[in-house]
C-alpha positions as CSV (number, residue, x, y, z in Angstrom):
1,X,26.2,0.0,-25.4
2,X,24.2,2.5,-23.1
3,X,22.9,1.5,-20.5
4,X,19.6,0.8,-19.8
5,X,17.3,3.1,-18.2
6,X,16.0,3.0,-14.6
7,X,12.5,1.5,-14.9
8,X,10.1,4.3,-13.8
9,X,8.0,3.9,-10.7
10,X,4.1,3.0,-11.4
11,X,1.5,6.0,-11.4
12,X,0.3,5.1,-8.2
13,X,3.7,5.0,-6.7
14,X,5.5,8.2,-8.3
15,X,2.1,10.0,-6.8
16,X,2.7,8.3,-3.0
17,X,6.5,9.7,-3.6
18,X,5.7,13.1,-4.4
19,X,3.0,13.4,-1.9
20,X,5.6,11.7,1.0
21,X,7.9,14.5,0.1
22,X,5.2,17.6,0.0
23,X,4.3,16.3,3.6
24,X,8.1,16.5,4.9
25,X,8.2,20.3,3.6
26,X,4.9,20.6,4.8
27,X,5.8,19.5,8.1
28,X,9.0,20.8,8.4
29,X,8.3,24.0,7.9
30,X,5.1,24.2,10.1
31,X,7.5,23.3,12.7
32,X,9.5,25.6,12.0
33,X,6.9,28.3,12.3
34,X,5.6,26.9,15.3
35,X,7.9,25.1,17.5
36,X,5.7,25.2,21.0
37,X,3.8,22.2,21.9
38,X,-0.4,22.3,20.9
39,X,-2.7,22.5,22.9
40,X,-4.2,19.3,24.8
41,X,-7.3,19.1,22.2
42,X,-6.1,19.8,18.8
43,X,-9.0,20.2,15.8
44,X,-7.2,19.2,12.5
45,X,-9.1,20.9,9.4
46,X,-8.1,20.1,5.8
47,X,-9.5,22.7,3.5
48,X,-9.0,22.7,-0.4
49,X,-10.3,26.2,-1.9
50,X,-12.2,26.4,0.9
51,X,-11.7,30.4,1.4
52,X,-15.2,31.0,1.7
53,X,-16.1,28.9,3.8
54,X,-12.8,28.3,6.5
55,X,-12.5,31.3,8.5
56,X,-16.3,31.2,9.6
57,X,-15.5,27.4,10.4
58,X,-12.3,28.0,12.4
59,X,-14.1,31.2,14.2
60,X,-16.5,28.1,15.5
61,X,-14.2,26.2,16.8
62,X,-14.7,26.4,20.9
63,X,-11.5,27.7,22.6
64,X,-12.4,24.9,25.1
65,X,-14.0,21.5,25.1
66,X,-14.4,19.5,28.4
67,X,-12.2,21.7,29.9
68,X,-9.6,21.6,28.1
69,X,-7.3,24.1,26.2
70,X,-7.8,23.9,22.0
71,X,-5.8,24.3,19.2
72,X,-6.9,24.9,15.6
73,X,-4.5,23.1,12.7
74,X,-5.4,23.9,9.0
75,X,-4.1,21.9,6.6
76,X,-4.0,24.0,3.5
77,X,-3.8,20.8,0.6
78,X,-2.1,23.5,-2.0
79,X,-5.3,25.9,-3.0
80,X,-5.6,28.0,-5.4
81,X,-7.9,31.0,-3.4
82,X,-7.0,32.5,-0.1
83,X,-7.9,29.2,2.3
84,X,-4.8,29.7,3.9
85,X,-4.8,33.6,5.0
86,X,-8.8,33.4,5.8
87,X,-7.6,30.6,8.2
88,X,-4.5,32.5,9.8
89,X,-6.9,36.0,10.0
90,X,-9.7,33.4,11.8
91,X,-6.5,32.2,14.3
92,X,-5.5,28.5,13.4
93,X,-2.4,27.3,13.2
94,X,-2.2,26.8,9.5
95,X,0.5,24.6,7.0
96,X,0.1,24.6,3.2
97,X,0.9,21.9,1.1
98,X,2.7,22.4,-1.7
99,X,0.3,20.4,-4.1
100,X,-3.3,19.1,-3.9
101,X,-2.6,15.8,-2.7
102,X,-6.5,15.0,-1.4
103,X,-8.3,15.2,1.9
104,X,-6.8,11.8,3.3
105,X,-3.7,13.1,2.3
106,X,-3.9,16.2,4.4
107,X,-5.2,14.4,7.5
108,X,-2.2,12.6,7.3
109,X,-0.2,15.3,7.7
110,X,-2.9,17.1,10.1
111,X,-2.6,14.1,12.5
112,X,1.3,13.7,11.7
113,X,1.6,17.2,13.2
114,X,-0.6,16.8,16.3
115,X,0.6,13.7,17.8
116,X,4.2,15.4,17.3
117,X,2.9,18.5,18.9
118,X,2.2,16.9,22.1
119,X,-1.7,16.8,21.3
120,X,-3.7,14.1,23.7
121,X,-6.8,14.0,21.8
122,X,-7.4,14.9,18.1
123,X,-10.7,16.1,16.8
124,X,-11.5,16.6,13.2
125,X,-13.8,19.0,11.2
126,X,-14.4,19.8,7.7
127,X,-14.0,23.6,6.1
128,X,-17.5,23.9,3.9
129,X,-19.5,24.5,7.5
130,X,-21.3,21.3,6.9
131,X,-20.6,20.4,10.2
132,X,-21.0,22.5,14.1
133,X,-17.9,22.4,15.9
134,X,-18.8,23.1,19.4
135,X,-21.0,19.5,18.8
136,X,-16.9,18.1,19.4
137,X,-17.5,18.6,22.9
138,X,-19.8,15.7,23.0
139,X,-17.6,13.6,20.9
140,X,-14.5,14.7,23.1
141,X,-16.4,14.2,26.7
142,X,-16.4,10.0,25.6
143,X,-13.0,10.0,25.0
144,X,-12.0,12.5,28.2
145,X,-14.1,9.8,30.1
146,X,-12.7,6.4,28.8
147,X,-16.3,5.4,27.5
148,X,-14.2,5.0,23.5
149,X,-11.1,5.7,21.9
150,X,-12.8,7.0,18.7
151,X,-15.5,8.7,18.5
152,X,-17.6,9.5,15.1
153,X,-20.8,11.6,14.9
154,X,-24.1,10.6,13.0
155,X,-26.2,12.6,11.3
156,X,-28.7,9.8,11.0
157,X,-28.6,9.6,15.4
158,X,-28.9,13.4,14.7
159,X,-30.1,16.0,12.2
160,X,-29.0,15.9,8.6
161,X,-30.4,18.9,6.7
162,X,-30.0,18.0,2.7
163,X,-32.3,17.6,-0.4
164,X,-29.8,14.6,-1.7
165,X,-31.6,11.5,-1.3
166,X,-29.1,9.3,-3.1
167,X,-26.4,10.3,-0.6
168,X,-28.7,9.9,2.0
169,X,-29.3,6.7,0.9
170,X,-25.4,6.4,0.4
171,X,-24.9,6.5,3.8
172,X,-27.3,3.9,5.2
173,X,-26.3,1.8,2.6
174,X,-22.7,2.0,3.3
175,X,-23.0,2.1,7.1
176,X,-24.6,-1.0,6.6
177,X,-22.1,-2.2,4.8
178,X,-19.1,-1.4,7.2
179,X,-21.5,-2.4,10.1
180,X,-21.7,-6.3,8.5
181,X,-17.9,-6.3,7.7
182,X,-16.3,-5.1,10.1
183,X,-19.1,-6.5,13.2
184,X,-19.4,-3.1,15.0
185,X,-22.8,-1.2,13.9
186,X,-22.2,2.6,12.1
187,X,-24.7,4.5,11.3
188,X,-22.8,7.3,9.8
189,X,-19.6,6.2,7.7
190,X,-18.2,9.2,6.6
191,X,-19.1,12.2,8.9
192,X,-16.8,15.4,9.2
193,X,-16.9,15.2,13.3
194,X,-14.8,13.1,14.7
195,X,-12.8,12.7,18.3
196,X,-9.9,10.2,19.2
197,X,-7.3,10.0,21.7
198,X,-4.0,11.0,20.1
199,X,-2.9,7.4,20.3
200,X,-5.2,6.2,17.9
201,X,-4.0,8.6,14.9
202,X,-0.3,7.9,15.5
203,X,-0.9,4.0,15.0
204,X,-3.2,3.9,11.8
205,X,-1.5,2.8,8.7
206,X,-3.8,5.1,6.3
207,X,-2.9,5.3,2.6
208,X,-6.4,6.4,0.7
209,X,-5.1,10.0,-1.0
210,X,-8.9,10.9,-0.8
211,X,-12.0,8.8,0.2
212,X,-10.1,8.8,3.7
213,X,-13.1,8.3,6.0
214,X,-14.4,4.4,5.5
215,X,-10.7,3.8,5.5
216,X,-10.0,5.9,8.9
217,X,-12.7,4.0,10.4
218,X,-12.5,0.3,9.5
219,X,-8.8,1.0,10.0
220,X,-9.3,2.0,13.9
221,X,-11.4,-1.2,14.2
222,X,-9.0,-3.3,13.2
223,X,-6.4,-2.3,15.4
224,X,-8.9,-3.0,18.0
225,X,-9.7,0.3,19.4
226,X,-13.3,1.4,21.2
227,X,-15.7,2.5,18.7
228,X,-19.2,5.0,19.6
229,X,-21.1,7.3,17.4
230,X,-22.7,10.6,18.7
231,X,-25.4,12.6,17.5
232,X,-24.6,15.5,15.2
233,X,-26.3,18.2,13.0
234,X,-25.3,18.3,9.3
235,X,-26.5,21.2,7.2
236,X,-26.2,21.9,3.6
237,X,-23.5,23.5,2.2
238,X,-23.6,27.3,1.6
239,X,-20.3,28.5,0.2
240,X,-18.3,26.6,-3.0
241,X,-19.0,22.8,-4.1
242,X,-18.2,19.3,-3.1
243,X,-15.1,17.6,-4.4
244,X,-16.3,14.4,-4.2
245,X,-17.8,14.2,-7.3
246,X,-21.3,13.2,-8.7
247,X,-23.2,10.2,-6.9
248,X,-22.0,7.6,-8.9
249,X,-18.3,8.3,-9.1
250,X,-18.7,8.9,-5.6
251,X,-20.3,5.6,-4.6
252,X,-18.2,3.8,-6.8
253,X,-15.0,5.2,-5.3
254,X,-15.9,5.0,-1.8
255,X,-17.0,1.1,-2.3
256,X,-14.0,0.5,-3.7
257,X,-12.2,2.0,-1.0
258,X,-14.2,0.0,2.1
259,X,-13.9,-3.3,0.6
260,X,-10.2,-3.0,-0.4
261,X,-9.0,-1.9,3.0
262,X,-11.1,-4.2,5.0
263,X,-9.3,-7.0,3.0
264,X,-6.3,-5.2,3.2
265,X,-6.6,-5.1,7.1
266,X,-8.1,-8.8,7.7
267,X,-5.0,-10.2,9.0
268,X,-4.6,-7.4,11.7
269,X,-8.3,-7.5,12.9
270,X,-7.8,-11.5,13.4
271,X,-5.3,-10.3,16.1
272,X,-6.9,-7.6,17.6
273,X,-10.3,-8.5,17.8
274,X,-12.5,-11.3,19.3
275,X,-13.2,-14.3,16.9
276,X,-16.1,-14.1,14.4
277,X,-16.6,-10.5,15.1
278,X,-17.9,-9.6,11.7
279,X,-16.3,-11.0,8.3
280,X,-13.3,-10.7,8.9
């Protein structure tokens, strides 16, 4: 009698597999490529067809913020234009992904490879030049002077230049949202500027493959780490088109993605943070 067959892994996990082992070739040959240590500040930027758009970005990117030397780390999540040689020919540091695993995906590895790089303090930026880069002096000055361990900008403390008023909407609604859950107030929940001591990346458990950023911030309240927003411009978006989808696939996904992983992280934020703080 044959024997029976191996039961196959669920969708979910087969996809978690094969992105674990894109991010070990990913990472193992960036070190390869680049075996010196990064620079103090490194500015991780994941970038999915994003060739029009990422070398203007990277160019952006201030040399030096509060001092301090930068490094610019592309995480190429397996394009199908030229995102990768814009972002070498603009000077970043760049690793390509074998697949298109999704933006949390490629922080992931973007983080992954800074805190192994000897980074202190990891910023973040987004490719479509939504976002200024030189603002990450701000957002890096906080951390640099022990005022918070993660810093996220606001466009709503800022300037937010966009004809969308359901997204605009979006993001008060959900900042709201995360605000009452988790008991510290955001303004801004999913914002392409962020700053955080290197500490902070290397202890987050983060497993959303794309709607990374509610995750990546209720996660860094639960383990109990300083929380400020800045001010920060957005602008619209002049090259390509949003992955995210339309507004209601988008809301839909990203509510999804803040209530699941503020139950998922309850038990940790009981430890880590005072009592009653939010719903936890």
């Amino acid at each position: 009698m044959p024997a029976a067959a191996a039961p196959s892994a669920p969708p979910r996990t087969r996809d978690r597999l094969e992105a674990a082992r894109v991010n070990d070739e990913a990472v193992e040959r960036f070190r390869r490529e680049h075996p010196e240590t990064l620079a103090p500040v490194t500015v991780v930027i994941p970038a999915f067809n994003e060739g029009a758009s990422v070398a203007r970005v990277v160019g952006t990117v201030p040399r030096q913020l509060c001092g301090l030397d930068v490094a610019v780390l592309v995480v190429d999540d397996g394009s199908a234009d030229d995102t990768a040689e814009q972002a070498r020919r603009a000077g970043a540091l760049v690793t390509t992904l074998s697949a298109n695993t999704g933006q949390g995906n490629a922080f992931k590895v973007a983080y992954r490879l800074a805190c192994a790089g000897g980074a202190r303090y990891v910023a973040t930026a987004d490719a479509d030049g939504q976002f200024d880069p030189p603002e990450l002096e701000r957002l890096v000055s906080m951390i640099v002077a022990g005022e918070a361990d993660f810093v996220t900008g606001s466009r709503r403390l800022g300037v937010a230049h966009t004809d969308d008023s359901v997204r605009a909407l979006g993001v008060i609604v959900f900042g709201r949202l995360i605000s009452v859950l988790t008991g510290v107030r955001i303004t801004d929940p999913a914002n392409g500027l962020r700053a955080m001591r290197a500490e902070v990346a290397s202890r987050l458990d983060l497993r959303q493959m794309q709607y990374q950023s509610s995750e990546l911030l209720i996660s860094v309240i639960a383990n109990g780490f300083r929380v400020r927003e800045a001010p920060v411009t957005m602008h619209k978006r002049k090259e390509g088109a949003s992955k995210k989808g339309g507004n209601l696939v988008y809301g839909w996904r990203f509510t999804k993605v803040v209530v699941t992983t503020w139950w998922r992280l309850r038990p940790l934020a009981r430890e880590n943070l005072p009592a009653r703080q939010g719903l936890w």
